[in-house]
C-alpha positions in Angstrom: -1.7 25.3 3.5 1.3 22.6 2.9 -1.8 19.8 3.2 -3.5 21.7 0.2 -0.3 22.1 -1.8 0.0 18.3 -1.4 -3.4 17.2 -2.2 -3.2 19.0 -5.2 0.2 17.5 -6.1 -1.3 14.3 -5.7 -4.6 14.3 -7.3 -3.2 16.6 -10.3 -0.5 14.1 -11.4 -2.5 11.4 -13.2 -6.4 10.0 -13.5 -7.6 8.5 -9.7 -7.0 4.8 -9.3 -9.7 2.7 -8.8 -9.6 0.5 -5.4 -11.6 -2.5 -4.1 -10.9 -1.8 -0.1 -12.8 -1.4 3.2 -13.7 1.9 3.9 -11.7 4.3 6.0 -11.4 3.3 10.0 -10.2 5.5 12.7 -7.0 2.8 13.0 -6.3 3.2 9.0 -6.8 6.9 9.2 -4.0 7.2 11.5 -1.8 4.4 9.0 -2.7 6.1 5.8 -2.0 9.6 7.7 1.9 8.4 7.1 1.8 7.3 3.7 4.6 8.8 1.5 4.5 10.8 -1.4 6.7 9.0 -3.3 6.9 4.9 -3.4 9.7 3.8 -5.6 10.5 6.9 -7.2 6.6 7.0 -7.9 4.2 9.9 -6.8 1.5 8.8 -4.7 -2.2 9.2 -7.0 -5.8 10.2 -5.9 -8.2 6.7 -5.4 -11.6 6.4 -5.4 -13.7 6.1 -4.2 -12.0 8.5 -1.9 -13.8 7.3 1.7 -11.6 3.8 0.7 -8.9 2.9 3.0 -5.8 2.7 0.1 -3.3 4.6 -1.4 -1.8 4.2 -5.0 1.5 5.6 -6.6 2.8 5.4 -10.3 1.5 3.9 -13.5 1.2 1.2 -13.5 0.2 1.4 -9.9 1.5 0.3 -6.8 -2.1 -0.1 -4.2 -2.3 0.0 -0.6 -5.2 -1.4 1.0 -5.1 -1.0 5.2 -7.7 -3.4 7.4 -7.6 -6.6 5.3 -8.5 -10.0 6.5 -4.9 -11.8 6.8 -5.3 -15.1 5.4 -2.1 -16.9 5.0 -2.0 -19.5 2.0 -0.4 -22.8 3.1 3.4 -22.2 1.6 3.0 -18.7 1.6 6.6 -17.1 1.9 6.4 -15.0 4.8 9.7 -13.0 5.8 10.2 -9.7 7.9 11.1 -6.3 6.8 11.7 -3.6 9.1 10.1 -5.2 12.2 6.7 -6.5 9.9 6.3 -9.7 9.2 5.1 -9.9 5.7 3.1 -12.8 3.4 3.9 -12.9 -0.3 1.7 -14.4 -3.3 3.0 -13.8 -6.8 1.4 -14.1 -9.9 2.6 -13.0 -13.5 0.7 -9.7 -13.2 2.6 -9.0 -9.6 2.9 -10.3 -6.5 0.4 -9.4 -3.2 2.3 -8.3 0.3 0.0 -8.8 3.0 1.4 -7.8 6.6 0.6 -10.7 8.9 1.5 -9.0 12.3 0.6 -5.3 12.1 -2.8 -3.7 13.2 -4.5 -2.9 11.3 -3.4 -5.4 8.1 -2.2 -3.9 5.4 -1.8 -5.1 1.6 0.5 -3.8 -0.7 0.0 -4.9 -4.5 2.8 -4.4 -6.5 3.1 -5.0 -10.7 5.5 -6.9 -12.2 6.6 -3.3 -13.9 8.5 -2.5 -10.4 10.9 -6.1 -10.1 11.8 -7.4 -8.0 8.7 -6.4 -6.2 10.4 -6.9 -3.0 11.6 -3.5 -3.2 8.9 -1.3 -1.9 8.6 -3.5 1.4 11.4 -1.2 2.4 9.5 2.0 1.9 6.8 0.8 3.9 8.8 1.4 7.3 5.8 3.4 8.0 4.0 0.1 8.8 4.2 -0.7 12.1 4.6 -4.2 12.9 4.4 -5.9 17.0 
């Protein structure tokens, strides 16, 4: 009953976000299965298509997407937080997080609107690096 009460919370609170991501795994199941409701203050939003592995929150929106490739760009800052080691590649839209040590991979796109990005690598401690 708490599940439903949640699910209605979060696909109530704004239009679904649209996602580019592999779909849904057994391994990203179990990742997703921890997401938070709230990232940055921000309440988590319905994607679609739903059977995509990725979870949004706030408007603009912060995206999720678990089982990427990891393909580190030469120069790439890469720096730990909370025990994952993390790739970064900004733009002036945002700037890409892409774990480079957790299984599966996760990527965490975060808009300019939440500076300094950074931020929201800390509420990702449900990410389990090594």
């Amino acid at each position: 009953m708490v599940m439903g009460a949640v699910s209605g919370l979060v696909t109530a609170c704004s239009a679904p976000v649209s996602v580019s991501a592999p779909d849904l795994s057994n391994e990203c199941r179990a990742v997703l299965a921890d997401a938070p409701i709230r990232v940055l203050g921000e309440l988590q939003r319905a994607t679609v298509p739903r059977e995509a592995s990725a979870r949004a929150w706030g408007d603009p929106p912060i995206v999720l997407v678990c089982g990427v490739e990891v393909s580190v760009v030469p120069g790439a800052q890469v720096f730990e937080v909370n025990g994952v080691a993390w790739s970064a590649e900004s733009s002036d839209v945002g700037t890409v997080f892409t774990s480079v040590d957790s299984e599966p991979a996760v990527q965490v796109r975060v808009p300019v609107a939440y500076r300094p990005e950074a931020d929201v690598l800390l509420e990702m401690d449900w990410v389990e690096g090594p």
